[in-house]
C-alpha positions in Angstrom: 88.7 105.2 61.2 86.3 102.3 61.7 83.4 102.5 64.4 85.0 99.9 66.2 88.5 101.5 66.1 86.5 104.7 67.7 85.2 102.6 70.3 88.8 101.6 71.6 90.2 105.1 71.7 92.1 107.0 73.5 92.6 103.7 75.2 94.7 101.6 72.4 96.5 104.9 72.3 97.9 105.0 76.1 98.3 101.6 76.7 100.5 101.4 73.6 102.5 104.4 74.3 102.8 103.4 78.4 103.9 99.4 76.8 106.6 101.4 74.6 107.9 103.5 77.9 107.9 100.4 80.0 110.2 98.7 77.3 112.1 101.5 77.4 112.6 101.9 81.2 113.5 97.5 81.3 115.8 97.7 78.8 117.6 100.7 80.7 117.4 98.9 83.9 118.7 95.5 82.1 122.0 97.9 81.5 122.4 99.3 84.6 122.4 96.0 86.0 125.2 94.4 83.9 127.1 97.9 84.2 126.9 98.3 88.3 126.1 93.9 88.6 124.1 92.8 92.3 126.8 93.0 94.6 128.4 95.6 97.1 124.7 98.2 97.3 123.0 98.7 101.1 119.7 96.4 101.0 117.3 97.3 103.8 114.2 95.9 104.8 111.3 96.7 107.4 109.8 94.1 109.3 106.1 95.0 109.8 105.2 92.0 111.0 107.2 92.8 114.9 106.8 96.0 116.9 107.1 96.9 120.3 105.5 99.7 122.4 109.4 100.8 123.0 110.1 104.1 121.3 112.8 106.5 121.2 112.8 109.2 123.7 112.3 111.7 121.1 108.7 110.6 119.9 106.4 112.5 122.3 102.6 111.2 122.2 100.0 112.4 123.7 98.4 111.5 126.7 96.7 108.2 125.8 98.3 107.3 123.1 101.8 105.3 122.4 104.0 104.7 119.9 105.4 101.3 118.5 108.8 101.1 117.2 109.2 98.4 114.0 112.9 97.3 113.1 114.5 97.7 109.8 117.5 95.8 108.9 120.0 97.0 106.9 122.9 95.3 105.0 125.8 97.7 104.0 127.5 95.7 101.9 124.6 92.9 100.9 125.6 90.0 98.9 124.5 89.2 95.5 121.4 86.9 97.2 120.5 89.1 99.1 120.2 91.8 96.1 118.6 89.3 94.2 115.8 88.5 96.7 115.5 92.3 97.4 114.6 92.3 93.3 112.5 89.3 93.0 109.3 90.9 94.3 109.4 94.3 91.9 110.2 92.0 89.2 107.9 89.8 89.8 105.7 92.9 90.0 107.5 94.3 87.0 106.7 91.3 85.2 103.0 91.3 85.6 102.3 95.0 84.3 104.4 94.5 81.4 102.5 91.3 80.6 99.0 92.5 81.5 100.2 95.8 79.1 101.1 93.1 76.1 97.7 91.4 76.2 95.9 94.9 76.5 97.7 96.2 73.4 97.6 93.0 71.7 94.2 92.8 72.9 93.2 96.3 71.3 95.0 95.7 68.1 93.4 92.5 66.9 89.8 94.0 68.0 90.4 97.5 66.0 91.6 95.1 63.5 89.6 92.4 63.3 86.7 94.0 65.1 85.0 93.9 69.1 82.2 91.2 68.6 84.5 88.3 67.7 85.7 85.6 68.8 89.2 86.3 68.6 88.1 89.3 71.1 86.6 87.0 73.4 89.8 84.7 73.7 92.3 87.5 74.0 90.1 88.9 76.5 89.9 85.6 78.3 93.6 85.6 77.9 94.0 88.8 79.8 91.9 87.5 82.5 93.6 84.2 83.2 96.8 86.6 83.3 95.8 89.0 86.1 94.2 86.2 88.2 96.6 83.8 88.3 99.6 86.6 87.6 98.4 88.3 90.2 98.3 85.2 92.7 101.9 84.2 91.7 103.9 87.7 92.1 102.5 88.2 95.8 103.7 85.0 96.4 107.4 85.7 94.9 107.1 89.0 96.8 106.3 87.3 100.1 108.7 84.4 100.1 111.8 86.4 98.5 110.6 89.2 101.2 110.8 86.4 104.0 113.8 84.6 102.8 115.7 88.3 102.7 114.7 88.7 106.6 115.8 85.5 107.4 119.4 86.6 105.7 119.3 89.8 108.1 117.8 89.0 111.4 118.7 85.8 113.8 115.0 86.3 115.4 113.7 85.3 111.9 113.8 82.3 109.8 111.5 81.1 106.3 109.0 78.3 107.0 105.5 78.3 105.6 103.7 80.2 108.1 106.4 83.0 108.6 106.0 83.7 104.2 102.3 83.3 105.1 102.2 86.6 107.1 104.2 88.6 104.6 101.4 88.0 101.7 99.2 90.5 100.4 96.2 88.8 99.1 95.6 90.8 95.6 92.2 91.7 95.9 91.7 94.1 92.9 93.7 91.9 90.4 91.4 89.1 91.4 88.1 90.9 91.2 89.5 92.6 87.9 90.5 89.2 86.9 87.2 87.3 87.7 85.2 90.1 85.7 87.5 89.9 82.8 86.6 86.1 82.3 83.0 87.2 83.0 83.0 90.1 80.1 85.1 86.9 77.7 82.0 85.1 77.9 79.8 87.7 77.1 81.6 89.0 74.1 81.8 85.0 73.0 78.0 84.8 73.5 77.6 87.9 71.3 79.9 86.8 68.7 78.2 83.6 68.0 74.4 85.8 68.1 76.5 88.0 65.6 77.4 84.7 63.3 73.9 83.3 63.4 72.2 86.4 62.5 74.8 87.3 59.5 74.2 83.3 58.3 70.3 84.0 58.3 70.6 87.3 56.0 
């Protein structure tokens, strides 16, 4: 084993065995779709965004303090759009790991293989940056609109328009920051590769 194939251990390892088990798990979820299809299963949803300081009788508090109820609606029997937009979020979810896993795997493989302070290195690792920012940005917005659109399909009181979606969105801070330092780290490893190139051209 190479130095630089030591350096990228036991990570390679994991995130190639946890890419295999994800594929594993999709393609087993991929069949039980087709098998049981979108139709027919209860779909139930929380709306966070309303409470009210009415509570059941059976929820005591304390002097001093109160409880807030939030609803839940729940569709028995929901229709296939409604299954589908109760999906869209965890795929879209779904589809961000299993990408950001494929870029860290492909990532590690070139760099064991072609080694850390290369170019190639740099751009797979500006790659993988690009992905979780912008990824990142795009599945909380799937997850908030789908979310939205699904309460509008289940309560009268609630409808989809830009500021409704708006309050639904989960701004994803780590991703971001992860992200951001990524690209940083990309430009680094570039600098160093060409340092690398112009000292191996003077010997």
């Amino acid at each position: 084993m190479t130095q630089d194939q030591k350096l990228l251990e036991p990570m390679a390892t994991v995130t190639s065995v946890v890419l295999r088990l994800l594929m594993a798990s999709v393609i087993t979820g991929f069949v039980l779709f087709i098998v049981h299809g979108w139709g027919g299963r209860s779909v139930c949803l929380t709306d966070w965004t309303s409470s009210s300081s009415y509570a059941p009788r059976d929820f005591a508090p304390e002097p001093g303090a109160v409880v807030d109820s939030v609803p839940r609606y729940c569709a028995r029997s929901a229709t296939a759009s409604q299954n589908a937009l109760a999906s869209l979020g965890p795929l879209a979810s779904l589809a961000l790991y299993a990408g950001g896993l494929f870029l860290l795997d492909r990532l590690l493989r070139g760099a064991s293989r072609d080694g850390v302070h290369t170019a190639r290195a740099a751009g797979r690792l500006r790659l993988l940056g690009w992905w979780l920012l912008v990824g990142s940005v795009v599945a909380a917005t799937v997850a908030a609109v789908s979310r939205r659109a699904l309460m509008a399909s289940l309560a009268r009181s609630a409808d989809l328009t830009a500021l409704s979606w708006l309050q639904d969105w989960n701004a994803p801070y780590l991703a971001v920051i992860v992200g951001l330092g990524l690209l940083t780290f990309s430009r680094i490893t570039r600098a160093g590769a060409a340092m690398r190139e112009d000292l191996e051209g003077l010997v």
